[in-house]
GUBA-70130 format. One record per residue: residue number from 1; x, y, z of N, C-alpha, C, CB in turn; residue in three letters. Coordinates in Angstrom, 1 decimal. Glycine has a CB too. Layout:
<nodes>
+-----+--------+--------+--------+--------+---------+--------+--------+--------+--------+--------+---------+--------+-----+
!   n !  neast ! nnorth !    nup ! caeast ! canorth !   caup !  ceast ! cnorth !    cup ! cbeast ! cbnorth !   cbup ! res !
+-----+--------+--------+--------+--------+---------+--------+--------+--------+--------+--------+---------+--------+-----+
! NUM !      X !      Y !      Z !      X !       Y !      Z !      X !      Y !      Z !      X !       Y !      Z ! ALA !
...
+-----+--------+--------+--------+--------+---------+--------+--------+--------+--------+--------+---------+--------+-----+
</nodes>
This chain:
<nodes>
+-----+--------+--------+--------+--------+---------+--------+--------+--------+--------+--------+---------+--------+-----+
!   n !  neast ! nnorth !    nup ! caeast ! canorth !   caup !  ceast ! cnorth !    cup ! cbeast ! cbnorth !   cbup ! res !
+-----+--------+--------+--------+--------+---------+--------+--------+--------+--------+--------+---------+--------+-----+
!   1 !   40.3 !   92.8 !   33.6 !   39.8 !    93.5 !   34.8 !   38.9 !   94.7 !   34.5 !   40.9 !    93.9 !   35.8 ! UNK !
!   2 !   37.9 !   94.9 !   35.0 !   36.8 !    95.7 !   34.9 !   37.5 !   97.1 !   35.3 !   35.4 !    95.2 !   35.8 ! UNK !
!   3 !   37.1 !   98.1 !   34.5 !   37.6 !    99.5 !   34.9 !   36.8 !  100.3 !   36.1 !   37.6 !   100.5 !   33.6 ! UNK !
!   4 !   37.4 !  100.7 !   37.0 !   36.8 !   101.6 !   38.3 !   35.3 !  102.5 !   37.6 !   38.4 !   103.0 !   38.9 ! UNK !
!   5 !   34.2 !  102.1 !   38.2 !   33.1 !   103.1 !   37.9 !   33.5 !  104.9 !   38.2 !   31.7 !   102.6 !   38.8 ! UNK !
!   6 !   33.6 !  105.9 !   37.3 !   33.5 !   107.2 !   37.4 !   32.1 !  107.5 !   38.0 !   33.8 !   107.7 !   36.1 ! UNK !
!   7 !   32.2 !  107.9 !   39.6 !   30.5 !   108.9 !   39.8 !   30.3 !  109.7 !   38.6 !   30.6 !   110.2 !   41.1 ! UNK !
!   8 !   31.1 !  110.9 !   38.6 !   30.9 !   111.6 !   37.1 !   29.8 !  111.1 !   35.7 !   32.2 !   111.5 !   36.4 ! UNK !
!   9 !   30.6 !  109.8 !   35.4 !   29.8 !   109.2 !   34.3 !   28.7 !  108.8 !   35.1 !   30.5 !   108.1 !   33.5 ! UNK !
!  10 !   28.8 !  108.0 !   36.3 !   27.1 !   107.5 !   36.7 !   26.3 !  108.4 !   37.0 !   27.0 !   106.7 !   38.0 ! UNK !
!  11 !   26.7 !  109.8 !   37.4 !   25.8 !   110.7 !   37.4 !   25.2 !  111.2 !   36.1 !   26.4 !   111.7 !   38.0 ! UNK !
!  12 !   26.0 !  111.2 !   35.0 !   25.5 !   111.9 !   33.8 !   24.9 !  110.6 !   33.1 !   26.7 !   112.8 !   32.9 ! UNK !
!  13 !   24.7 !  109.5 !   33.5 !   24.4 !   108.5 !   32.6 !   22.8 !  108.9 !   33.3 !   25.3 !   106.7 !   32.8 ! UNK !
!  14 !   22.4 !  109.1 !   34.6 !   21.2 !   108.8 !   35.2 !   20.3 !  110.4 !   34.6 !   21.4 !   108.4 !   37.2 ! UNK !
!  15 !   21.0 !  111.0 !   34.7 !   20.8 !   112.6 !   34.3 !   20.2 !  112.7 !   32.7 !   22.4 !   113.5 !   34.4 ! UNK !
!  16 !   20.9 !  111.6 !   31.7 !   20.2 !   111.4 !   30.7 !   18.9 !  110.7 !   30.2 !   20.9 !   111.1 !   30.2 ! UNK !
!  17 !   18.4 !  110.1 !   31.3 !   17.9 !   109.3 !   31.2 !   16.1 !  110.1 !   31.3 !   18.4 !   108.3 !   32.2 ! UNK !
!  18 !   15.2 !  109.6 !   31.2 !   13.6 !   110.3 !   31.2 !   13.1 !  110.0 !   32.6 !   12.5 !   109.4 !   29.9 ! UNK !
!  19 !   12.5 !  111.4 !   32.7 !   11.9 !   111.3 !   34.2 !   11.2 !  109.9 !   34.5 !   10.9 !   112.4 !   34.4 ! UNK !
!  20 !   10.2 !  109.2 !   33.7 !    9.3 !   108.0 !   34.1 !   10.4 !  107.1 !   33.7 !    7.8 !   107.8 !   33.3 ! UNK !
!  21 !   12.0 !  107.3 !   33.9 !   13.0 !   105.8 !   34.0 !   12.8 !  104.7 !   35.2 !   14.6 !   106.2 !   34.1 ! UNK !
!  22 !   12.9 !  103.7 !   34.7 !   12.3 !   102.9 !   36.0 !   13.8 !  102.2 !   36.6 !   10.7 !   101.5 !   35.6 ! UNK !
!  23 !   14.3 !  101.3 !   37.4 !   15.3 !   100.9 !   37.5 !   15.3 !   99.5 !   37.0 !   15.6 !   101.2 !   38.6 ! UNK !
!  24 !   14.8 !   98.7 !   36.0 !   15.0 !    98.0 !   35.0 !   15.9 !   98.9 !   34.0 !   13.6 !    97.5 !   34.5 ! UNK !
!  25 !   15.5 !  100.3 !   33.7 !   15.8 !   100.9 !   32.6 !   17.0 !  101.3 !   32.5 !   15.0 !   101.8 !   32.3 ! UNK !
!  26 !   17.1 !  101.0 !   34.0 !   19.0 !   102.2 !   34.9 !   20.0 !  100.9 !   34.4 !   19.3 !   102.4 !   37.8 ! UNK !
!  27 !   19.2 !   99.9 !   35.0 !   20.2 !    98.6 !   34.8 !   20.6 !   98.2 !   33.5 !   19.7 !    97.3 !   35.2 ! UNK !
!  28 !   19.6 !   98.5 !   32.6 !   19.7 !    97.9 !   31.4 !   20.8 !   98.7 !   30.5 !   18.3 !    97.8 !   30.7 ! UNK !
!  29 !   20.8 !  100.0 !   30.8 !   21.9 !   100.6 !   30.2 !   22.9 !  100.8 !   30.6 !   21.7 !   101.3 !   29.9 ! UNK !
!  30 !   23.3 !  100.6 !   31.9 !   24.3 !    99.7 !   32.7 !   24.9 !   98.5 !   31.5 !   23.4 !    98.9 !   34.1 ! UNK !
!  31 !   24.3 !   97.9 !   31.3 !   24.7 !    96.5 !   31.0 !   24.7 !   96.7 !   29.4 !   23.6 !    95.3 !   31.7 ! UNK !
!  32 !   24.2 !   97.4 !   28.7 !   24.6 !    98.1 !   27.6 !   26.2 !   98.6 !   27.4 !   23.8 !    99.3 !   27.5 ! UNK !
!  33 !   26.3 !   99.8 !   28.2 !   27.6 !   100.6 !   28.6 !   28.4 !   99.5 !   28.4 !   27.7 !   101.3 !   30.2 ! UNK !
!  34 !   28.2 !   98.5 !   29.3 !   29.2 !    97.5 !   29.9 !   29.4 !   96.7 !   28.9 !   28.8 !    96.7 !   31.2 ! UNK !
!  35 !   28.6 !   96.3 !   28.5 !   29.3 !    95.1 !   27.1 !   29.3 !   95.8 !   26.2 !   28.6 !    93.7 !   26.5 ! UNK !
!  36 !   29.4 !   97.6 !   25.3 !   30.0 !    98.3 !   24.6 !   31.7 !   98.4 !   25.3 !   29.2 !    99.6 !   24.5 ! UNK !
!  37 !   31.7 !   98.8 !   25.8 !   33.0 !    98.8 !   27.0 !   33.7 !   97.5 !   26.7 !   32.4 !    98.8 !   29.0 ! UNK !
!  38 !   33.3 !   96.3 !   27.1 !   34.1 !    95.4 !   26.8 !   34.4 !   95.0 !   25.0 !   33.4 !    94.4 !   27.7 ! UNK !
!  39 !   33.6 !   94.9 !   24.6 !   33.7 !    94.8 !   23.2 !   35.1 !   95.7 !   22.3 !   32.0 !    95.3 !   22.8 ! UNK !
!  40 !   34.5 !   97.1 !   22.9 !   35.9 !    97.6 !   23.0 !   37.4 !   97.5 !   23.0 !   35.8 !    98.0 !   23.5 ! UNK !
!  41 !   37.5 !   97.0 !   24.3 !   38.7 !    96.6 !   24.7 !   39.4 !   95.6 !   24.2 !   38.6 !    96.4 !   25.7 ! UNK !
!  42 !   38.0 !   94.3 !   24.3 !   38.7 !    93.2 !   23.3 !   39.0 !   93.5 !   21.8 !   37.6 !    91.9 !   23.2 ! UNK !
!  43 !   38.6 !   94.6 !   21.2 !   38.5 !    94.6 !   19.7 !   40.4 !   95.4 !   19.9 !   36.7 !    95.8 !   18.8 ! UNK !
!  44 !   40.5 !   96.3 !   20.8 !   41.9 !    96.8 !   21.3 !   43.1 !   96.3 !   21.3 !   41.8 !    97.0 !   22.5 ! UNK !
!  45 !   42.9 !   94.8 !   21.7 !   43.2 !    93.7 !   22.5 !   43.8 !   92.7 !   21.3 !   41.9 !    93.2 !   23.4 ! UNK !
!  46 !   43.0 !   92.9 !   20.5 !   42.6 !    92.4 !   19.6 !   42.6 !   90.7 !   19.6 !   43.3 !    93.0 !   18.8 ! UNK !
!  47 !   41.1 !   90.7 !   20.4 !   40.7 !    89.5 !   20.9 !   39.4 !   89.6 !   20.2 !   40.7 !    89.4 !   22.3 ! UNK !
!  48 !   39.4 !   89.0 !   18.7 !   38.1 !    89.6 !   17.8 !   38.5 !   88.3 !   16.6 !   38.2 !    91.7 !   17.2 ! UNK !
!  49 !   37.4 !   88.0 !   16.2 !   37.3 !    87.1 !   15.4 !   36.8 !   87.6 !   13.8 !   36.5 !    86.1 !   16.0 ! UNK !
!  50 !   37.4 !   87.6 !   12.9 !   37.4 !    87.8 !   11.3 !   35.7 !   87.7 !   10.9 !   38.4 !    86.3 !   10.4 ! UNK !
!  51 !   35.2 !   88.8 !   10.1 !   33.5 !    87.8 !    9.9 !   33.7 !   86.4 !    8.7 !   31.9 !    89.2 !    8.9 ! UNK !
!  52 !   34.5 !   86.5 !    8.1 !   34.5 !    85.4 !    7.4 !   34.7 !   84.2 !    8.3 !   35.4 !    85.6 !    6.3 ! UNK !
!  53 !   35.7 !   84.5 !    9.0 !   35.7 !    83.1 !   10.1 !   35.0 !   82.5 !   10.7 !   36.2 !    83.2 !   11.1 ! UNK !
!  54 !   33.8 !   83.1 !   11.0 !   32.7 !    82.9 !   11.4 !   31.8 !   82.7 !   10.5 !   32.5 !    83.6 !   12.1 ! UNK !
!  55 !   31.4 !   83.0 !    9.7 !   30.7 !    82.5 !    8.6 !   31.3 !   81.4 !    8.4 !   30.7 !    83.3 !    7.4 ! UNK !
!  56 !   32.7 !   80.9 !    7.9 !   33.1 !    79.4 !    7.7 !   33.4 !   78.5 !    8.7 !   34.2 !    79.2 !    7.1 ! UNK !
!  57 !   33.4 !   79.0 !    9.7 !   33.1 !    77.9 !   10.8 !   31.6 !   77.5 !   11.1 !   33.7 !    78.5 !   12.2 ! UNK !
!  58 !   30.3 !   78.2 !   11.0 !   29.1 !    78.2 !   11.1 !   28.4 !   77.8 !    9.7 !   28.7 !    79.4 !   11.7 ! UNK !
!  59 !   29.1 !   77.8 !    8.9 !   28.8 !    77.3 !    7.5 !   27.4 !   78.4 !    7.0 !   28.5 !    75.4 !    7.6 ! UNK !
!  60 !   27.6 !   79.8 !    7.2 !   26.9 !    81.2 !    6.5 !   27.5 !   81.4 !    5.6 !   26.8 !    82.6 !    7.1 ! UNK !
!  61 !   26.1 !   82.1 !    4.8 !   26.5 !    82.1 !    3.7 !   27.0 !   84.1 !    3.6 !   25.1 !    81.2 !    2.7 ! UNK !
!  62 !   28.1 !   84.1 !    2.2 !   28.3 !    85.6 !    2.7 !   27.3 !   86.5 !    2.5 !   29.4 !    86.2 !    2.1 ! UNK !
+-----+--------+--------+--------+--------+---------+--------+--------+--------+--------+--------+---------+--------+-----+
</nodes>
């Protein structure tokens, strides 16, 4: 389940951003945030896959 948006953070996320930000640029780091955020959690979770595992399942080389 997705965590409650903080105004706080949405305020200071838009506040960082460059005066000529366009709202492609709002979203995009939105959706940055958001799959850092999740990546997170699953790595927490520990819902994360080995790199070797993936290398030998895709057959990469190391």
């Amino acid at each position: 389940m997705a965590e409650p948006m903080r105004k706080d953070e949405a305020h200071e996320l838009v506040n960082r951003m460059p005066e000529n930000a366009t709202w492609d640029d709002l979203i995009e780091e939105i959706y940055v945030r958001q799959v850092i955020e999740q990546g997170l959690a699953d790595s927490k979770a520990g819902r994360t896959t080995d790199v070797e595992e993936v290398r030998r399942r895709y057959g990469l080389q190391p």
